[in-house]
N, C-alpha and C positions, 0 to 999 in steps of 0.2 A: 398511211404507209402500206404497200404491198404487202400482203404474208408471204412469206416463203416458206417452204418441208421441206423441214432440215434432219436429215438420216445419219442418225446416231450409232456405235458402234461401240461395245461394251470388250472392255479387253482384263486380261490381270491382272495383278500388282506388278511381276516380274517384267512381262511387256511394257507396262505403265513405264516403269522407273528405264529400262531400255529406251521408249521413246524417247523421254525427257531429254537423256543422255545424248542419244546422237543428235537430238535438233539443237543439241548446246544451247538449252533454255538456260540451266545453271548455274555452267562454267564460264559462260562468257560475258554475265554481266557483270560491272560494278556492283550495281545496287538495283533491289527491285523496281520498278518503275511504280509512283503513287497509284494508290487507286483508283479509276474513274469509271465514272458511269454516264457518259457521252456517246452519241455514236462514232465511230471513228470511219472513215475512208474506205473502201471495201477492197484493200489490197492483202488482206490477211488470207495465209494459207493454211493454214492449222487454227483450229481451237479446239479447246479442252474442257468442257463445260460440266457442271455441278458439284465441282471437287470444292475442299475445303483449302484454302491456299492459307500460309504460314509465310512473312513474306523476310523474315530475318532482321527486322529492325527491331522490336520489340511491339509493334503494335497487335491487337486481338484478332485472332483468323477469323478471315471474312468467309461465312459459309457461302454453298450455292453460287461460286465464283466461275468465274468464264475467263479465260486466257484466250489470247488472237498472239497469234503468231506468223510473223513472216519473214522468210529466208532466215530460220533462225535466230531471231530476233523476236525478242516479247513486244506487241506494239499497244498494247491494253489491258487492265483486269479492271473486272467489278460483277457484280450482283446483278447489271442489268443490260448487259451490254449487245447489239442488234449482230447475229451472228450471218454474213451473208451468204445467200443458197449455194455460191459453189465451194465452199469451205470446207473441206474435208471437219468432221466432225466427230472426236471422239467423248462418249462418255463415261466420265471417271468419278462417278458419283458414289462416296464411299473411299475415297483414296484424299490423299495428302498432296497438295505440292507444295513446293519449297526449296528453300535452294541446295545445290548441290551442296556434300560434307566433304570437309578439306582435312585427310590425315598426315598431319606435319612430320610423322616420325614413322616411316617405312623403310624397311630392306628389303633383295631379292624382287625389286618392283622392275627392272630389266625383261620385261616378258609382254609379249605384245596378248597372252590369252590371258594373265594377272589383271595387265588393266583393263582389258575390256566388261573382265567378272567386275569387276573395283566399281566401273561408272554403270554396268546392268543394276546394282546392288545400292546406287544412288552416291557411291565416292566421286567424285569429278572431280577432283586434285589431289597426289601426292608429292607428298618431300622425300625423296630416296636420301636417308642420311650416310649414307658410305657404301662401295662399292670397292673392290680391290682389284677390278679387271682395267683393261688397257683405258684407257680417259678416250682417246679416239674414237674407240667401238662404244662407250658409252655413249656420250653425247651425241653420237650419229644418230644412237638408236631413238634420244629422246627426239632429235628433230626428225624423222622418219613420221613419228606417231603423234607428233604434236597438231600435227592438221588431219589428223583421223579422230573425228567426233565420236567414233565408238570408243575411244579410251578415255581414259581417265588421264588429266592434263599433269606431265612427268617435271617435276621440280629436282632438280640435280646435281648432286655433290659431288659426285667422279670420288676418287681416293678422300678415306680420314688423314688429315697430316698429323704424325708425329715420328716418334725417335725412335732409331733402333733396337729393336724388343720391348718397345712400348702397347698402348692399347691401339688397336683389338689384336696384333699380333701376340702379347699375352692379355689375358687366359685364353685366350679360342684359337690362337695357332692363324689367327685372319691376316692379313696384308694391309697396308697401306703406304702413304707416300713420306715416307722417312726423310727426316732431314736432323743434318748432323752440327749446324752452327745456324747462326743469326742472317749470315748471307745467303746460306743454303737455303733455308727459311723461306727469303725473300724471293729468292730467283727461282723455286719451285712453285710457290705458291702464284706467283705470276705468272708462271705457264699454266697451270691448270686453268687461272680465270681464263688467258689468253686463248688456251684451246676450248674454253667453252662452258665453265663452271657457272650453277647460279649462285652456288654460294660456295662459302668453304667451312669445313668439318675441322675442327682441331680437339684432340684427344688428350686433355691432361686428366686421365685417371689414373692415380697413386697406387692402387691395389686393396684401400683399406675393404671396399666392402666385397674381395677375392682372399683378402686373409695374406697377399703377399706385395711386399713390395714391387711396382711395374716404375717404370723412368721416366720423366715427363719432358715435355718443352720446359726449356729456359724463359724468363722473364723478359729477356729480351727477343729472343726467337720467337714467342708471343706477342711479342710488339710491332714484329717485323713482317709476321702474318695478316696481322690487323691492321698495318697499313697499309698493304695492300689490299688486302677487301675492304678496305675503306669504309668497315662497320663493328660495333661492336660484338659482346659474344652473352650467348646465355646460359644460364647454367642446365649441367648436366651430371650426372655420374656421382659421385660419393660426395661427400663434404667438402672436402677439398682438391677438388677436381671437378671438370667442366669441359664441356664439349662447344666451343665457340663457332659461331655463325655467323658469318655477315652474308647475307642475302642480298642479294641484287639481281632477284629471278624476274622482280618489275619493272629494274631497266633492261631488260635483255628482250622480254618476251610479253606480249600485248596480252 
Protein backbone atom coordinates (compact mmCIF):
# COMPACT_ATOMS: atom_id res chain seq x y z
CA UNK A 1 0.00 0.00 0.00
CA UNK A 2 1.20 3.53 -0.89
CA UNK A 3 2.10 5.92 2.28
CA UNK A 4 0.75 8.95 2.32
CA UNK A 5 1.70 12.48 4.86
CA UNK A 6 -1.15 13.12 6.48
CA UNK A 7 -0.86 16.92 8.25
CA UNK A 8 -2.35 17.01 11.28
CA UNK A 9 -3.87 20.05 12.97
CA UNK A 10 -4.19 20.29 16.81
CA UNK A 11 -7.26 22.63 17.73
CA UNK A 12 -9.27 23.28 21.46
CA UNK A 13 -11.82 21.87 23.11
CA UNK A 14 -14.19 24.86 22.36
CA UNK A 15 -13.28 24.76 18.51
CA UNK A 16 -13.39 20.79 18.87
CA UNK A 17 -16.88 20.67 20.27
CA UNK A 18 -17.95 23.82 17.38
CA UNK A 19 -16.62 21.57 14.83
CA UNK A 20 -18.58 18.70 15.75
CA UNK A 21 -21.65 20.84 15.85
CA UNK A 22 -21.69 22.46 12.53
CA UNK A 23 -20.61 19.16 10.50
CA UNK A 24 -23.79 17.74 12.40
CA UNK A 25 -21.81 14.67 13.32
CA UNK A 26 -24.18 14.43 16.41
CA UNK A 27 -27.51 15.80 15.79
CA UNK A 28 -28.15 14.10 12.91
CA UNK A 29 -27.67 10.48 13.54
CA UNK A 30 -30.00 7.82 14.85
CA UNK A 31 -27.48 5.83 16.18
CA UNK A 32 -23.75 5.66 16.14
CA UNK A 33 -22.51 3.64 13.34
CA UNK A 34 -20.63 0.02 14.56
CA UNK A 35 -17.23 -0.01 14.72
CA UNK A 36 -15.03 -1.08 12.03
CA UNK A 37 -11.69 -1.45 11.16
CA UNK A 38 -11.87 -1.86 7.33
CA UNK A 39 -10.71 0.40 4.78
CA UNK A 40 -13.41 2.27 3.47
CA UNK A 41 -13.68 4.18 -0.13
CA UNK A 42 -11.73 7.38 -0.13
CA UNK A 43 -14.67 9.72 -0.27
CA UNK A 44 -14.37 10.97 3.27
CA UNK A 45 -13.68 14.63 3.91
CA UNK A 46 -13.09 15.15 7.37
CA UNK A 47 -11.50 12.87 9.98
CA UNK A 48 -10.82 13.19 13.27
CA UNK A 49 -8.14 11.11 14.58
CA UNK A 50 -6.69 9.72 18.14
CA UNK A 51 -9.72 10.98 20.22
CA UNK A 52 -11.28 8.76 22.60
CA UNK A 53 -14.95 8.17 21.18
CA UNK A 54 -17.96 7.21 23.56
CA UNK A 55 -20.44 6.04 21.19
CA UNK A 56 -23.87 6.20 23.39
CA UNK A 57 -24.88 2.65 23.43
CA UNK A 58 -23.43 1.42 26.39
CA UNK A 59 -20.29 -0.25 24.96
CA UNK A 60 -16.43 0.59 26.25
CA UNK A 61 -14.68 3.70 24.57
CA UNK A 62 -12.63 2.87 21.98
CA UNK A 63 -9.20 4.69 22.50
CA UNK A 64 -7.03 6.03 19.62
CA UNK A 65 -10.23 6.14 17.45
CA UNK A 66 -10.32 7.77 13.80
CA UNK A 67 -13.82 9.26 12.53
CA UNK A 68 -14.18 9.76 8.45
CA UNK A 69 -16.51 11.94 7.81
CA UNK A 70 -18.36 12.92 4.59
CA UNK A 71 -20.74 15.76 3.80
CA UNK A 72 -21.56 15.50 7.24
CA UNK A 73 -22.22 12.19 7.55
CA UNK A 74 -20.04 9.77 10.00
CA UNK A 75 -18.95 7.03 7.18
CA UNK A 76 -16.57 4.90 9.72
CA UNK A 77 -14.76 4.76 13.19
CA UNK A 78 -12.19 2.37 14.62
CA UNK A 79 -8.64 2.09 15.87
CA UNK A 80 -7.14 1.39 12.53
CA UNK A 81 -8.58 2.95 9.88
CA UNK A 82 -6.49 4.15 6.37
CA UNK A 83 -7.03 7.95 6.58
CA UNK A 84 -6.56 9.18 2.68
CA UNK A 85 -3.88 12.08 1.80
CA UNK A 86 -6.49 14.71 0.74
CA UNK A 87 -8.54 14.41 3.89
CA UNK A 88 -8.44 17.41 5.71
CA UNK A 89 -7.11 16.04 9.05
CA UNK A 90 -7.63 17.04 12.52
CA UNK A 91 -6.08 16.03 15.65
CA UNK A 92 -7.97 15.63 18.70
CA UNK A 93 -5.91 13.48 20.70
CA UNK A 94 -6.79 14.06 24.39
CA UNK A 95 -10.56 15.18 23.70
CA UNK A 96 -13.78 13.02 23.84
CA UNK A 97 -16.27 12.35 21.04
CA UNK A 98 -19.66 11.41 21.49
CA UNK A 99 -22.70 12.27 20.72
CA UNK A 100 -24.53 15.30 21.00
CA UNK A 101 -26.51 16.06 24.72
CA UNK A 102 -30.28 16.51 24.32
CA UNK A 103 -31.85 19.15 27.15
CA UNK A 104 -35.49 18.05 27.16
CA UNK A 105 -36.52 20.92 29.46
CA UNK A 106 -35.51 24.73 28.24
CA UNK A 107 -37.02 28.17 28.11
CA UNK A 108 -35.98 31.49 26.63
CA UNK A 109 -34.18 29.13 23.81
CA UNK A 110 -36.04 31.67 20.96
CA UNK A 111 -32.39 33.15 20.23
CA UNK A 112 -30.41 32.34 17.38
CA UNK A 113 -26.78 33.34 19.66
CA UNK A 114 -28.45 30.85 22.88
CA UNK A 115 -28.37 28.12 20.43
CA UNK A 116 -25.42 28.52 18.74
CA UNK A 117 -23.45 28.76 22.44
CA UNK A 118 -25.93 25.47 23.25
CA UNK A 119 -24.33 23.18 20.23
CA UNK A 120 -20.35 25.17 20.58
CA UNK A 121 -20.90 23.75 24.28
CA UNK A 122 -21.74 20.17 22.80
CA UNK A 123 -26.00 20.57 23.29
CA UNK A 124 -27.36 19.70 19.73
CA UNK A 125 -31.03 19.54 20.74
CA UNK A 126 -33.50 21.45 22.85
CA UNK A 127 -37.13 21.00 24.07
CA UNK A 128 -38.28 24.69 24.56
CA UNK A 129 -41.09 23.80 26.96
CA UNK A 130 -43.34 27.00 26.81
CA UNK A 131 -43.08 30.23 25.25
CA UNK A 132 -45.93 33.07 25.61
CA UNK A 133 -45.12 34.98 22.35
CA UNK A 134 -47.11 34.85 19.00
CA UNK A 135 -47.01 30.64 17.96
CA UNK A 136 -46.39 32.32 14.25
CA UNK A 137 -43.09 34.12 15.08
CA UNK A 138 -42.21 31.10 17.00
CA UNK A 139 -42.22 28.37 14.81
CA UNK A 140 -41.04 30.52 12.02
CA UNK A 141 -38.12 31.22 14.00
CA UNK A 142 -37.50 27.32 14.71
CA UNK A 143 -37.70 26.58 10.96
CA UNK A 144 -35.37 29.58 10.18
CA UNK A 145 -32.66 27.79 12.23
CA UNK A 146 -33.35 24.34 11.79
CA UNK A 147 -31.07 23.91 8.81
CA UNK A 148 -28.36 26.00 10.29
CA UNK A 149 -25.96 23.40 11.73
CA UNK A 150 -24.47 26.07 13.91
CA UNK A 151 -27.52 25.69 16.33
CA UNK A 152 -28.64 23.47 18.39
CA UNK A 153 -31.77 21.56 16.74
CA UNK A 154 -35.07 23.63 18.31
CA UNK A 155 -37.94 21.21 19.68
CA UNK A 156 -41.07 23.29 20.13
CA UNK A 157 -44.01 24.00 22.17
CA UNK A 158 -45.28 27.51 21.04
CA UNK A 159 -47.87 28.51 24.24
CA UNK A 160 -48.44 26.13 27.87
CA UNK A 161 -52.26 25.43 27.64
CA UNK A 162 -54.14 26.14 30.47
CA UNK A 163 -57.04 28.21 32.15
CA UNK A 164 -57.43 31.55 33.14
CA UNK A 165 -55.20 32.53 36.00
CA UNK A 166 -53.71 29.24 35.90
CA UNK A 167 -49.97 28.31 35.63
CA UNK A 168 -47.49 29.96 34.66
CA UNK A 169 -49.61 33.03 34.65
CA UNK A 170 -49.70 32.43 38.36
CA UNK A 171 -47.10 32.68 40.34
CA UNK A 172 -44.82 34.31 37.63
CA UNK A 173 -47.29 36.84 36.04
CA UNK A 174 -46.24 34.57 32.41
CA UNK A 175 -48.90 33.96 29.62
CA UNK A 176 -50.15 31.25 27.90
CA UNK A 177 -52.83 29.61 25.79
CA UNK A 178 -56.01 29.80 27.97
CA UNK A 179 -58.88 27.87 27.36
CA UNK A 180 -62.14 28.06 29.00
CA UNK A 181 -64.25 24.53 28.36
CA UNK A 182 -63.60 21.16 26.70
CA UNK A 183 -64.34 22.48 23.06
CA UNK A 184 -62.23 25.37 23.59
CA UNK A 185 -59.68 22.97 24.59
CA UNK A 186 -59.89 21.11 21.64
CA UNK A 187 -60.25 23.86 18.89
CA UNK A 188 -57.17 25.66 20.42
CA UNK A 189 -55.16 22.95 20.91
CA UNK A 190 -55.60 22.03 17.25
CA UNK A 191 -54.46 25.15 15.96
CA UNK A 192 -51.46 25.25 17.69
CA UNK A 193 -50.46 21.68 16.21
CA UNK A 194 -51.85 23.04 13.04
CA UNK A 195 -49.74 26.18 12.92
CA UNK A 196 -46.80 24.19 13.77
CA UNK A 197 -46.34 22.67 17.46
CA UNK A 198 -43.95 19.63 18.14
CA UNK A 199 -45.56 19.00 20.90
CA UNK A 200 -48.03 20.45 23.42
CA UNK A 201 -47.42 21.79 27.15
CA UNK A 202 -50.44 21.48 29.42
CA UNK A 203 -50.19 23.00 32.76
CA UNK A 204 -52.14 21.31 35.70
CA UNK A 205 -50.22 22.93 38.70
CA UNK A 206 -52.56 23.26 41.84
CA UNK A 207 -50.34 25.75 43.62
CA UNK A 208 -49.35 23.32 46.53
CA UNK A 209 -45.55 23.65 46.12
CA UNK A 210 -46.52 28.05 45.61
CA UNK A 211 -48.29 27.69 49.07
CA UNK A 212 -51.51 28.89 46.90
CA UNK A 213 -54.21 27.73 45.29
CA UNK A 214 -53.85 28.12 41.10
CA UNK A 215 -57.01 26.61 38.79
CA UNK A 216 -56.42 23.80 36.68
CA UNK A 217 -57.69 21.95 33.38
CA UNK A 218 -60.86 19.93 33.74
CA UNK A 219 -60.74 16.14 33.38
CA UNK A 220 -62.31 16.47 30.44
CA UNK A 221 -60.55 19.51 28.82
CA UNK A 222 -57.60 17.22 29.50
CA UNK A 223 -58.97 14.57 27.45
CA UNK A 224 -59.75 16.77 24.74
CA UNK A 225 -56.06 18.03 24.67
CA UNK A 226 -54.89 14.61 24.49
CA UNK A 227 -56.71 13.81 21.88
CA UNK A 228 -55.57 15.83 19.92
CA UNK A 229 -51.99 15.40 20.45
CA UNK A 230 -52.66 12.07 19.93
CA UNK A 231 -50.08 11.13 22.91
CA UNK A 232 -49.95 10.86 26.30
CA UNK A 233 -48.45 13.22 29.17
CA UNK A 234 -45.83 13.07 31.79
CA UNK A 235 -45.51 14.21 34.83
CA UNK A 236 -44.35 17.47 36.06
CA UNK A 237 -44.92 20.02 38.75
CA UNK A 238 -46.15 19.11 42.36
CA UNK A 239 -47.80 16.04 43.31
CA UNK A 240 -50.69 16.56 41.88
CA UNK A 241 -50.15 18.28 39.11
CA UNK A 242 -48.37 17.77 35.70
CA UNK A 243 -47.33 19.12 32.80
CA UNK A 244 -48.43 16.85 29.70
CA UNK A 245 -46.64 16.28 26.47
CA UNK A 246 -47.48 14.61 23.50
CA UNK A 247 -44.52 14.85 21.20
CA UNK A 248 -44.76 14.38 17.70
CA UNK A 249 -41.49 16.51 16.91
CA UNK A 250 -40.45 12.89 15.09
CA UNK A 251 -43.12 13.04 12.86
CA UNK A 252 -42.70 16.64 11.81
CA UNK A 253 -39.09 16.90 11.52
CA UNK A 254 -36.25 14.32 10.28
Amino acid sequence: MEEHSIHTTRICRRDFLKLLSCAGLLAGCRRVLPVVTTTMDSEATLALVGGTLIDGTGADPLTDATVLVQDRRIMAVGQALDVPADVQTIDVQGATILPGFINTHVHRSYDESTLKAWAQDGMTTVRDMGNGESQRKLFAFRDKVCGDPQCARLVAAGPIVTVPDGYPIAPWGGSGLTVTSPQDARQKVKQLLDNGADMVKIALESGTVFAQWIPTLSRRSLGYCGSCARAGCQGHGSRDGLAGTGDRSGCRRG
